[in-house]
C-alpha positions as CSV (number, residue, x, y, z in Angstrom):
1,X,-93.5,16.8,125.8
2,X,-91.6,16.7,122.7
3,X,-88.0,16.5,122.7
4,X,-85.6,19.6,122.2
5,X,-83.2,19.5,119.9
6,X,-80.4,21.4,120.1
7,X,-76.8,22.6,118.2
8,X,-73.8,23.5,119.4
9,X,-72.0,25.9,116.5
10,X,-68.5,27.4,116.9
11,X,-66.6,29.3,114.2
12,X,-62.7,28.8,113.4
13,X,-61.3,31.1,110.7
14,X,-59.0,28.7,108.6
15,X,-55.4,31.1,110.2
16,X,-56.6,30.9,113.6
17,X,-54.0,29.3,116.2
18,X,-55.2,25.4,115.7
19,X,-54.2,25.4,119.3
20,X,-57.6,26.9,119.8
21,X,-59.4,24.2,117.8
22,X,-57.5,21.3,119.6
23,X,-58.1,22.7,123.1
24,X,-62.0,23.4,122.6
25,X,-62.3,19.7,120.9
26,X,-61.1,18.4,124.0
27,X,-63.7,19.9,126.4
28,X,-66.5,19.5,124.6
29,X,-65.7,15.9,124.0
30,X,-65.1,15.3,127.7
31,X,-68.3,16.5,128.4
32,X,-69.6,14.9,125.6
33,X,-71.8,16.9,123.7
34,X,-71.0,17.4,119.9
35,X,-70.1,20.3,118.5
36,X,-70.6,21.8,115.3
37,X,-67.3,23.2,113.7
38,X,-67.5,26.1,110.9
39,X,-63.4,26.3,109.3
40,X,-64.1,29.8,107.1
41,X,-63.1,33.2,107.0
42,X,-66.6,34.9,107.6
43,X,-68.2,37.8,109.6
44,X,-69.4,36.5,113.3
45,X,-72.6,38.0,113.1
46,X,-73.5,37.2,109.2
47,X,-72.3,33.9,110.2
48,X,-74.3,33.5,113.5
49,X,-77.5,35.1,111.1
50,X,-77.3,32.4,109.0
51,X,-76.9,29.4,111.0
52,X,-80.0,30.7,112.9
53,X,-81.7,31.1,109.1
54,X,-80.8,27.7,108.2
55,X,-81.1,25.5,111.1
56,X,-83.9,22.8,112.1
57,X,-82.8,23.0,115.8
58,X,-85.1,23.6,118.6
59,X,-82.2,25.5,120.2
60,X,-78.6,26.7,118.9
61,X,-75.6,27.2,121.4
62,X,-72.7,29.4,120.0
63,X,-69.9,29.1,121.2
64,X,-66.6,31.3,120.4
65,X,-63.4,29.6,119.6
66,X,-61.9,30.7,122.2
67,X,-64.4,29.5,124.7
68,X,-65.5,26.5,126.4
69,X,-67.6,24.8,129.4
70,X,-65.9,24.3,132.8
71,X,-69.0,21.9,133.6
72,X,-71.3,19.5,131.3
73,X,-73.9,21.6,133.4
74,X,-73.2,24.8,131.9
75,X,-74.5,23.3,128.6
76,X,-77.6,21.8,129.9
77,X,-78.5,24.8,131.9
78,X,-78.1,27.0,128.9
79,X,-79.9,25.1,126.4
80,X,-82.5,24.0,128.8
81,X,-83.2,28.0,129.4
82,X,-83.4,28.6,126.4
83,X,-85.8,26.2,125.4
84,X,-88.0,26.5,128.4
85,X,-88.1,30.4,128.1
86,X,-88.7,30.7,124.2
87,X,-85.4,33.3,125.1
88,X,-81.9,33.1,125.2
89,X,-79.0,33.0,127.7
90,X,-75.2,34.3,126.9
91,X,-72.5,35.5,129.0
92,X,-73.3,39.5,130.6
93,X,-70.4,41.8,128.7
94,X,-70.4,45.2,128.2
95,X,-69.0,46.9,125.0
96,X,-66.9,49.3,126.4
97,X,-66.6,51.3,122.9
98,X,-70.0,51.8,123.1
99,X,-72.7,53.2,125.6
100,X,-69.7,54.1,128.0
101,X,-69.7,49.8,128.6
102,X,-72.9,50.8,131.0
103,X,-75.3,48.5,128.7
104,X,-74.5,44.6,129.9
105,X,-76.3,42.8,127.4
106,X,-76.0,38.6,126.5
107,X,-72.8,38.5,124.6
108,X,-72.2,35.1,122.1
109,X,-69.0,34.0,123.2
110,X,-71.4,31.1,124.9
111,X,-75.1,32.0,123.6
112,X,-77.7,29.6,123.3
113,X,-81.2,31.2,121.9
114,X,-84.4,29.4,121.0
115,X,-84.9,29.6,117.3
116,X,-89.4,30.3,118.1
117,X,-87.5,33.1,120.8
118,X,-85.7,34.6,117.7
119,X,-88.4,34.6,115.3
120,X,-90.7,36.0,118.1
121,X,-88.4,38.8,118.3
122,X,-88.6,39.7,114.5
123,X,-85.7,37.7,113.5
124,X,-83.3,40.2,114.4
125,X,-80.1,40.4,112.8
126,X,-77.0,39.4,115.5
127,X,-74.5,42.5,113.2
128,X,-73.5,45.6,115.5
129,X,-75.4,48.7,115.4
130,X,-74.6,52.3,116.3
131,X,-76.1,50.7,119.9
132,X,-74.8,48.0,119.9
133,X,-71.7,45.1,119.4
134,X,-72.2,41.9,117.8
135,X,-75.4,40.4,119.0
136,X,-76.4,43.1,121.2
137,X,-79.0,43.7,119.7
138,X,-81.0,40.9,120.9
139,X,-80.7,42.1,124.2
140,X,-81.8,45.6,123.4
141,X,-84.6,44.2,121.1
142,X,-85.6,42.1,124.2
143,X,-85.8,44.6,126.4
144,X,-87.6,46.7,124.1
145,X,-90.3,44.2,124.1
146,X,-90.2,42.8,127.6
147,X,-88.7,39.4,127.2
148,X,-86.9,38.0,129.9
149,X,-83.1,36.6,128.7
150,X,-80.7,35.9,130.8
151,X,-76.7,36.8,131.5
152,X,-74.3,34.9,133.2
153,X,-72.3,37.1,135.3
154,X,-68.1,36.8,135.5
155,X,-66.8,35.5,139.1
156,X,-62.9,35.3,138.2
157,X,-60.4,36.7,135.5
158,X,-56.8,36.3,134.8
159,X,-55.5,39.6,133.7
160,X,-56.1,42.6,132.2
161,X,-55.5,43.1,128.7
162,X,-53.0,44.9,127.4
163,X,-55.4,47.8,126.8
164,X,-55.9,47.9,130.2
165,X,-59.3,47.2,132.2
166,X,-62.9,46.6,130.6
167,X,-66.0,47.8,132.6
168,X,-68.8,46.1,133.4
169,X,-71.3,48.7,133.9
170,X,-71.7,49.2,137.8
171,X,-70.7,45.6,138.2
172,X,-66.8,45.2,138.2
173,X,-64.5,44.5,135.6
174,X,-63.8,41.5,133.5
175,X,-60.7,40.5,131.1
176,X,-58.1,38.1,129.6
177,X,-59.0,34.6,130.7
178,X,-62.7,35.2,132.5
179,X,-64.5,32.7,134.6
180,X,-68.4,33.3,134.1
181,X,-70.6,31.6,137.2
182,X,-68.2,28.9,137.3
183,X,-69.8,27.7,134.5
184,X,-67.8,28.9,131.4
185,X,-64.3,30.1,130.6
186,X,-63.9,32.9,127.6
187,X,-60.3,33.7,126.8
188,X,-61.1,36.8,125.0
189,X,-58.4,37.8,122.1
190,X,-57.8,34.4,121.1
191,X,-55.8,35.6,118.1
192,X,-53.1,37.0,120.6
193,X,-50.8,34.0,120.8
194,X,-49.7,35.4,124.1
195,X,-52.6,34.2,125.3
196,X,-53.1,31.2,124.0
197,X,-51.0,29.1,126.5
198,X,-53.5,30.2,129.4
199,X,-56.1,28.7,127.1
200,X,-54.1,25.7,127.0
201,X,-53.4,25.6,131.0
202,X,-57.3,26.3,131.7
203,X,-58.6,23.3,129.0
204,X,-56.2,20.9,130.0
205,X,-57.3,21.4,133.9
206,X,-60.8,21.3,132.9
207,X,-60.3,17.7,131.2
208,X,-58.1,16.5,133.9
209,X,-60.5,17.5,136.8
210,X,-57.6,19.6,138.6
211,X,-58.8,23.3,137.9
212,X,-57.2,26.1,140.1
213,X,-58.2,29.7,140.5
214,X,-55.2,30.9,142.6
215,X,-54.0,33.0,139.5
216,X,-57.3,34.7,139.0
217,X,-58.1,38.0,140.4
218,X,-62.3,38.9,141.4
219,X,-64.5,40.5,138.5
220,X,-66.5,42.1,141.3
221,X,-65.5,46.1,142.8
């Protein structure tokens, strides 16, 4: 069997808290897998569009700034999904200004997709629709045509956000600081600095082996 190559692609706008940056670096490099930094003011979903235009990898992970693995397996398991399934994986959200947050789809804070999956699928674009947030609509043109993707589902958050609690469908809720299968951690509003020190306490216990989940409240209702 041939070998899979695969991309790990996160985007940093140049005025983003370098704190982010650092923090991110730091995990990935612990787990050692390298990852692929893009410093530019851009749109996410033009930007995701084109790096799955122009890209010779078997497999591309995204991964938002403000996001990281809690295990090297996280990575494997996502890339190896995607690869063997011709599909993608990303962590289950809900867009909570849309559809009433009842549509969970695979959101691309932490989305790895199979380039043949994406072509398959028409090459859909990953730019919100009146259905849809950014990169929903790979779920919805997924299920449309019956292929199987996956969605992590969120274990563990912090705290609500300031505006207030964000539904997942029939599932629970999720929010600042959540823990997906104990596999990922997604700050979510990165470019708050009031919540960048959590990101700092949660990267700095990844890499030093010593992370605690006393301070985290259950996704689940």
């Amino acid at each position: 069997m041939a070998k899979i190559s695969a991309e790990i692609h996160s985007l940093s706008w140049p005025d983003s808290e370098p704190r982010l940056a650092l923090c991110q670096d730091r995990v990935f490099e612990k787990f050692r897998f390298p990852l692929i930094r893009h410093s530019l003011r851009a749109d996410h979903s033009q930007w995701m569009d084109g790096v799955l235009r122009d890209t010779k990898a078997d497999v591309i992970l995204f991964v938002d700034n403000d996001c990281f693995p809690l295990k090297r397996e996280a990575v494997r398991s996502a890339i190896g999904f995607a690869a063997n399934r011709r599909s993608f994986l990303g962590l289950a959200q809900a867009s909570n200004h849309i559809n009433h947050g009842q549509h969970i789809f695979a959101a691309p804070a932490f989305l790895a997709i199979s380039r043949v999956g994406w072509i398959s699928m028409g090459r859909p674009s990953c730019s919100p629709t009146v259905r849809g947030d950014v990169a929903e609509e790979l779920s919805w043109r997924a299920e449309e045509i019956g292929l199987r993707y996956r969605a992590w589902y969120p274990r563990f958050f912090h705290h609500y956000s300031s505006e207030g609690e964000w539904s997942l469908g029939n599932y629970g809720y999720f929010g600042i600081g959540t823990i997906y299968q104990d596999l990922v951690f997604h700050l979510f509003q990165g470019r708050l600095n009031e919540n960048v020190a959590l990101f700092e306490k949660v990267s700095n216990a990844v890499v030093n082996n010593d992370l605690s989940l006393k301070d985290f409240r259950s996704c689940v209702v």
